[in-house]
C-alpha positions in Angstrom: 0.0 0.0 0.0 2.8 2.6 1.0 4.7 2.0 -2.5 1.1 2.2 -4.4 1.5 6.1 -2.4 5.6 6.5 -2.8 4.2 5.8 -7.1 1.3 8.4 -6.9 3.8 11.1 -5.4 6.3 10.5 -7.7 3.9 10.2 -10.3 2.4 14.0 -9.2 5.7 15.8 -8.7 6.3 15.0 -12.5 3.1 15.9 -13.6 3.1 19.7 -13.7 -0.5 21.9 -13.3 -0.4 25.6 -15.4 -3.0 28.0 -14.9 -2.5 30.7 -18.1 -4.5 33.1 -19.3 -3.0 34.0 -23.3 0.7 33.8 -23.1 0.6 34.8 -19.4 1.6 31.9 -16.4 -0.1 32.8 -13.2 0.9 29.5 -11.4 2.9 26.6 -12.3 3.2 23.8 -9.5 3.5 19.9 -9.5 0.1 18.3 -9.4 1.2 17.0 -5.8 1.3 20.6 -4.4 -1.7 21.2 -6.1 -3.4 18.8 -4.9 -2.3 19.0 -1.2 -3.3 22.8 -0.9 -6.7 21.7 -2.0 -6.7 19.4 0.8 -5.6 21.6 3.5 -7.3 25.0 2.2 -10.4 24.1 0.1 -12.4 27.1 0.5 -9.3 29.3 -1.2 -9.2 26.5 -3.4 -12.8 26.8 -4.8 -12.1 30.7 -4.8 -9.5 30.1 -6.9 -10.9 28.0 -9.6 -14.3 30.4 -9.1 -11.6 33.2 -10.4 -10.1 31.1 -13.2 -13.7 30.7 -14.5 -14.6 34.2 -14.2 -11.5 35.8 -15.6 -11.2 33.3 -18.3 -8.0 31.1 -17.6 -7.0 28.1 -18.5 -5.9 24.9 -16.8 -3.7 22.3 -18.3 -1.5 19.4 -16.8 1.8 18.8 -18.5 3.4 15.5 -17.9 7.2 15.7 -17.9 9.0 12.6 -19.2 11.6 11.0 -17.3 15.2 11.6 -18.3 17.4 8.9 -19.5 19.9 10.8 -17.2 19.9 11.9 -13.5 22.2 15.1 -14.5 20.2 18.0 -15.3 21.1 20.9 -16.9 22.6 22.7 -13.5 24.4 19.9 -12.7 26.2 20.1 -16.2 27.0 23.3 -16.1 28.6 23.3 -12.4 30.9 20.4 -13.5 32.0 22.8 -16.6 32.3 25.8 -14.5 34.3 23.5 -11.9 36.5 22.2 -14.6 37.0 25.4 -16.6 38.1 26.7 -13.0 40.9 24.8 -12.3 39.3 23.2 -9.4 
């Protein structure tokens, strides 16, 4: 049962949830976060989607893939900058 959970986090935190209006981002958080401020503040949570209606937003849920590699992009470049450095 706990690894069923450990999955759905891990399965959330990739998942990303984007509330845009045109080519303006008013939130961008993992579905996870989402999903626990709904839980522990629902009232400001039905505000907020009563205001994404109103105002004319959109909602969408981006998936991210999973890299083949556990580097990202930061990591890269503080191993160059390290290397260029002399270090």
């Amino acid at each position: 049962m706990t690894e069923r959970i450990r999955e759905l986090v891990r399965q959330g935190n990739r998942t990303s949830m984007r509330v845009y209006r045109g080519d303006q981002t008013y939130l961008q958080v993992p579905v996870t976060v989402g999903l626990l401020g709904a839980i522990l503040a629902p009232y400001l949570a039905a505000a907020g989607v009563a205001a994404c209606l109103v105002t004319g937003c959109r909602v969408s849920f981006e998936r991210a893939e999973p890299s083949a590699s556990p580097r990202n992009a930061a990591d890269g470049r503080v191993a160059e900058e390290a290397a260029g450095s002399g270090v």
